[in-house]
C-alpha positions in Angstrom: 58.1 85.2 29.5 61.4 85.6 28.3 64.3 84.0 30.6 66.0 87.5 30.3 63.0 89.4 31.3 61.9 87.7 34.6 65.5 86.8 36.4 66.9 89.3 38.2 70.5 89.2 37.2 73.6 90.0 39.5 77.8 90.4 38.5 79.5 89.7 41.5 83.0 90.8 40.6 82.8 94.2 39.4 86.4 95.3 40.3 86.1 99.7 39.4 89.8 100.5 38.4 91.4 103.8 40.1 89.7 106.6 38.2 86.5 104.6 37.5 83.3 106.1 37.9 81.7 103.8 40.5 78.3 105.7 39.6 78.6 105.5 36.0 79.6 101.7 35.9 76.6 100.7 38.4 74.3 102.7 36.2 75.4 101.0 33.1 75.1 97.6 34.4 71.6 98.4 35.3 70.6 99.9 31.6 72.2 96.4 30.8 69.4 94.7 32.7 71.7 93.9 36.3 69.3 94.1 39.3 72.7 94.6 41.1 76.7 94.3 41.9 79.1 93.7 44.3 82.2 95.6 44.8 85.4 94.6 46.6 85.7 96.4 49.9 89.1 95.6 50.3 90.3 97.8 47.5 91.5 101.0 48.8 89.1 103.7 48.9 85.7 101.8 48.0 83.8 101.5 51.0 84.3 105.4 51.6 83.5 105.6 47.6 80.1 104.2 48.2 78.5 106.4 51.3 80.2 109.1 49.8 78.2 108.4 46.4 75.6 106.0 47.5 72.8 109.4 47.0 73.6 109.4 43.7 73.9 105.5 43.0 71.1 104.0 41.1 67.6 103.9 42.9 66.6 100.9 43.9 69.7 99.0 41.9 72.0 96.7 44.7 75.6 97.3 45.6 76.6 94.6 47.7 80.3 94.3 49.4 82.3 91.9 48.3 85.8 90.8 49.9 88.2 88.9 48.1 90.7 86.4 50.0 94.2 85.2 48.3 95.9 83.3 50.6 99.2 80.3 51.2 97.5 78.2 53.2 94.5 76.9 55.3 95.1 78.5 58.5 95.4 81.7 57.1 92.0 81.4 55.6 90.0 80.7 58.5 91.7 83.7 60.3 90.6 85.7 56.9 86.8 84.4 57.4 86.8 85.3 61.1 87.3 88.6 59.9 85.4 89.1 57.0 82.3 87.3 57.3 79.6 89.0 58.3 81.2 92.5 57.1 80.6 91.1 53.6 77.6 90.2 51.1 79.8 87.5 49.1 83.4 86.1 50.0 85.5 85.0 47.1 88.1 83.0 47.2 91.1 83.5 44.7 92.5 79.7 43.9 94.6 77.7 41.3 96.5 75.1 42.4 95.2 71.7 43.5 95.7 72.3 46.8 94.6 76.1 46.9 91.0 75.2 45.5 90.6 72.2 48.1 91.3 74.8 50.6 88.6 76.8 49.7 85.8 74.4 48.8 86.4 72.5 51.9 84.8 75.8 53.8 81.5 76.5 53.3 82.0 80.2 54.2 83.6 80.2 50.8 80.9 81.5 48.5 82.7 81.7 45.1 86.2 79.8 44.5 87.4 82.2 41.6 90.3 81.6 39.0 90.3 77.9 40.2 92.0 76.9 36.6 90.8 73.0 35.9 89.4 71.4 38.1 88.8 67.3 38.8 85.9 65.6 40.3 87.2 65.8 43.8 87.0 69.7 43.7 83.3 69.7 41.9 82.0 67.2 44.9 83.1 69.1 47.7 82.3 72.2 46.2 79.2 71.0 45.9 78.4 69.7 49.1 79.7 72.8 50.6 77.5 75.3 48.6 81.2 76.7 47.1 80.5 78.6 43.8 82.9 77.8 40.9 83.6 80.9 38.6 83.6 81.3 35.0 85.3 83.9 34.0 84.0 85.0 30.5 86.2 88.1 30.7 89.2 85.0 30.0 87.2 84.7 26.8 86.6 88.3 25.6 90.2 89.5 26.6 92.0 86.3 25.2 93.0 85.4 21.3 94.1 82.4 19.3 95.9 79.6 21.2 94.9 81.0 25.2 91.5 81.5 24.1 91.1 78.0 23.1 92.5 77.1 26.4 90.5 78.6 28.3 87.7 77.2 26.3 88.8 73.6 26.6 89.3 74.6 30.3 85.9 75.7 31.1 84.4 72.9 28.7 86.0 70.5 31.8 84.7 72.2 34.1 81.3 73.0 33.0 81.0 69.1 32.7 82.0 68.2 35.8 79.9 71.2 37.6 76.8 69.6 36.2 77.8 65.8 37.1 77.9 67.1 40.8 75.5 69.5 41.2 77.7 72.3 42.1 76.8 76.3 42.0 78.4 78.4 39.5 78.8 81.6 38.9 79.4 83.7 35.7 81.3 86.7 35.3 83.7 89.3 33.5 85.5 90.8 36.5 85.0 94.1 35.1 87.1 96.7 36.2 85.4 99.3 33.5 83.0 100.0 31.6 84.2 97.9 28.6 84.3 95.1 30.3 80.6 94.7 31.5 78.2 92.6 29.2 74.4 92.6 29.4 73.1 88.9 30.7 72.1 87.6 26.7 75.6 88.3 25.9 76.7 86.4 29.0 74.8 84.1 27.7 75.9 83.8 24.3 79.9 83.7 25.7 78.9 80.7 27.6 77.8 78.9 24.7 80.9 78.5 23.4 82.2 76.0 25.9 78.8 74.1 26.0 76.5 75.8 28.5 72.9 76.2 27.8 70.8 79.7 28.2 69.0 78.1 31.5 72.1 77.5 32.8 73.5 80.6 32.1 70.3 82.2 33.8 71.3 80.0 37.2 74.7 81.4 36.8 73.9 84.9 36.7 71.0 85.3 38.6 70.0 82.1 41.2 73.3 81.3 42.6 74.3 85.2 43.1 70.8 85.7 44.7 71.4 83.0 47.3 74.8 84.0 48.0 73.6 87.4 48.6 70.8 86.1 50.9 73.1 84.0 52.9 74.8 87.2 54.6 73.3 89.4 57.2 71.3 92.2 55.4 72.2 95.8 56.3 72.0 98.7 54.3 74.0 102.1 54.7 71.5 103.9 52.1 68.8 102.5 49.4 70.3 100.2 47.0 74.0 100.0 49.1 73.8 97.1 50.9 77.0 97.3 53.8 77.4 94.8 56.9 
């Protein structure tokens, strides 16, 4: 059976833009072949969005609540995960600096370190250890030409080696904020090729890592497929 056909597949960064059609987005990523997303809470007027829509959302297709922390320093972090933790299906953690991503893959309550920029084999052991997600952003790659696209290429190549010398999750994503950003799972996987990353491990990156990270949080549910803690 086809690896696209028996994985349930999950984006984990859908980010609707004001005017977006939260309904129309989810219902596309599911034609696409997504089993489900998660939203950020902390953007203004989702969470109301979502039980205010959630009788019209996909049957039977997930939306999860995501938070998304960007903070200075360590100690604002852990105050951040106090908070947030069990009010959320998936905590990302927006790096970048050196010292940024060691803050977050030294927490396991981290699930995803996003936009970490390169990282070095201190970063991948830790992350893996901790059971921190790395994120590849393939929206870098769609959205970017010439000189940054090759960047970003040479970027990810770095990391994708290092992610498989330690063992650490990974996630893949476009970070769409519209409908022209989301991409059905073969075409995630075909962007990933292009820094070096085989279809199996593009099926782990879409669909086993953001299914444990899911199952890590407490499971509550406001309506069928809307998953709220």
């Amino acid at each position: 059976m086809s690896l696209f056909k028996s994985n349930p597949f999950y984006e984990l960064c859908m980010k609707p833009e004001a005017g977006e059609d939260l309904r129309q987005m989810a219902g596309v990523a599911r034609r696409y072949g997504y089993s489900g997303v998660a939203v950020p809470v902390d953007t203004s007027g989702v969470e109301e969005r979502l039980r205010r829509e959630s009788e019209n959302l996909p049957t039977g297709f997930l939306i999860a609540r995501s938070v998304e922390l960007v903070v200075k320093n360590a100690s604002q972090l852990s105050g951040l995960l106090h908070r947030w933790w069990k009010r959320s299906d998936c905590l990302i953690f927006r790096g970048g600096s050196e010292s940024l991503n060691r803050v977050g893959v030294e927490n396991h309550q981290v699930d995803v370190l996003g936009s970490p920029g390169k990282i070095n084999h201190v970063l991948a052991k830790i992350a893996s250890e901790n059971g921190v997600a790395i994120e590849f952003d393939l929206g870098a790659i769609i959205h970017r030409r010439g000189l940054k696209r090759s960047e970003t290429l040479a970027l990810y190549r770095n990391n994708l080696k290092l992610v498989r010398k330690y063992r650490a999750p990974f996630i893949l994503t476009t970070n769409p904020r519209n409908l022209y950003d989301l991409r059905a799972p073969r075409e995630m996987a075909a962007l990933s090729m292009l820094f070096g990353m085989t279809r199996e491990e593009s099926v782990h990156g879409l669909s086993t890592v953001p299914k444990e990270i899911l199952e890590r949080h407490e499971k509550n549910f406001i309506a069928e497929g809307v998953r709220l803690v």
